[in-house]
C-alpha positions in Angstrom: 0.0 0.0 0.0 1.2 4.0 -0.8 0.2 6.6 1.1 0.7 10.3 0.0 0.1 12.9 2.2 -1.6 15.9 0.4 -1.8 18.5 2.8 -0.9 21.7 1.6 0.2 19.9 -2.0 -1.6 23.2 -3.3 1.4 25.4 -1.9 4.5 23.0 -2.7 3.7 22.8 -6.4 6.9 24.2 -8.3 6.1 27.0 -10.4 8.9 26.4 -13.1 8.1 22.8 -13.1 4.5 23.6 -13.7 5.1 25.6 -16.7 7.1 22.6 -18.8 4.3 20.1 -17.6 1.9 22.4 -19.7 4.2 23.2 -22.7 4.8 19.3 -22.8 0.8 18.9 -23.1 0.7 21.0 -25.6 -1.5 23.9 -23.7 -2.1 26.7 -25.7 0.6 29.3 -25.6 -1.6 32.5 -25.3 -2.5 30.8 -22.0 0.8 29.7 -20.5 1.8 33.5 -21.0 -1.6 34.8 -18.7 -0.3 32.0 -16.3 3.0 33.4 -16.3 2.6 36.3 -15.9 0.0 35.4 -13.0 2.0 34.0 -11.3 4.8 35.9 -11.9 3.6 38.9 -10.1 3.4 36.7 -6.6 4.9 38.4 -3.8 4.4 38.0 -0.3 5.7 40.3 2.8 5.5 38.9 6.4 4.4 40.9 9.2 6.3 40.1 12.3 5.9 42.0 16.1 4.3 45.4 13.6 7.2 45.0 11.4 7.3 44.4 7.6 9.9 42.3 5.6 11.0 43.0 2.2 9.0 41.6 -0.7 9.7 38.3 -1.4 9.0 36.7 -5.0 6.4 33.7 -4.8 7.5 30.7 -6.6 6.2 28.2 -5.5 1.7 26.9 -5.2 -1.0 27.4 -6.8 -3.7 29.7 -5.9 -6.0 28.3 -2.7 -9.7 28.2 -4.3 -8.9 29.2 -7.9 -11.2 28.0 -10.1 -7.6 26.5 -11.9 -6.3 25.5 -9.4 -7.7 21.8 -9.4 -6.5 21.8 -13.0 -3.7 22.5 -12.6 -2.9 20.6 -9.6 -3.7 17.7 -11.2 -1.8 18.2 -14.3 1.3 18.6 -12.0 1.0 15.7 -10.3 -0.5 13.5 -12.9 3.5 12.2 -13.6 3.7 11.1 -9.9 0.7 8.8 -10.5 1.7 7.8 -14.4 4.8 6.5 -12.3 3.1 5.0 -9.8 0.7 3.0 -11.9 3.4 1.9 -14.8 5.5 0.8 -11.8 2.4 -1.3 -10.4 3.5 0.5 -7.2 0.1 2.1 -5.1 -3.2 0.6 -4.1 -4.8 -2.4 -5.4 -8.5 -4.1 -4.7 -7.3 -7.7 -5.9 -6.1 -7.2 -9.2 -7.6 -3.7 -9.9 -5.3 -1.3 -9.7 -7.1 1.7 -7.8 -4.0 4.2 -6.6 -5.9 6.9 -8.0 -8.8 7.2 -6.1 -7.9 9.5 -3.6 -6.9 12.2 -6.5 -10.1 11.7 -8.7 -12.1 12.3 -5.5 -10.2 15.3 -4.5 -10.8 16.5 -8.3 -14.7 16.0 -7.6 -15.0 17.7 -4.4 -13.8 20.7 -6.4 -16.2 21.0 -9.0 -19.1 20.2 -6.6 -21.5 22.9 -6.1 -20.8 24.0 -2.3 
């Protein structure tokens, strides 16, 4: 049995990494530039004791309830589970190979009116 532990997945997903995963699927360019330029204009500050930090570039995660997000999630870590199933690594009911289940539900819950 696998286990992966999602929490926060949203947040780790590498920005870069993202980017050639939908260039390799062949995504339209016209969007891969919005994206990019999206997500290029990320920056964070922290707030620490009434003080303010520098601006830091954001390059890493996707946005937390973006109506892409799910997407795009899924499109990053659909390589992880490619592997997984061509390795026969993961869950199986008998001789059903069912690894996937936990991301295809996740993928529901998102487009489920709320």
């Amino acid at each position: 049995m696998a286990s992966l532990d999602a929490r926060k997945a949203f947040v780790r997903v590498n920005h870069i990494k993202l980017f050639d995963k939908l260039i390799e699927r062949g995504f339209p360019s016209m969007l891969i530039t919005v994206l990019l330029d999206w997500y290029g204009k990320t920056f964070s500050t922290v707030r620490w004791a009434g003080c303010y930090s520098h601006c830091i570039s954001v390059r890493c995660g996707i946005r937390q309830g973006g109506i892409l997000s799910p997407l795009l999630f899924n499109i990053y870590i659909d390589s992880v589970i490619h592997a997984l199933r061509v390795s026969d690594l993961g869950c199986h009911l008998g001789d059903v190979y069912v690894g996937c289940i936990a991301s295809m539900l996740m993928t529901l819950y998102y487009y489920q009116p709320h």
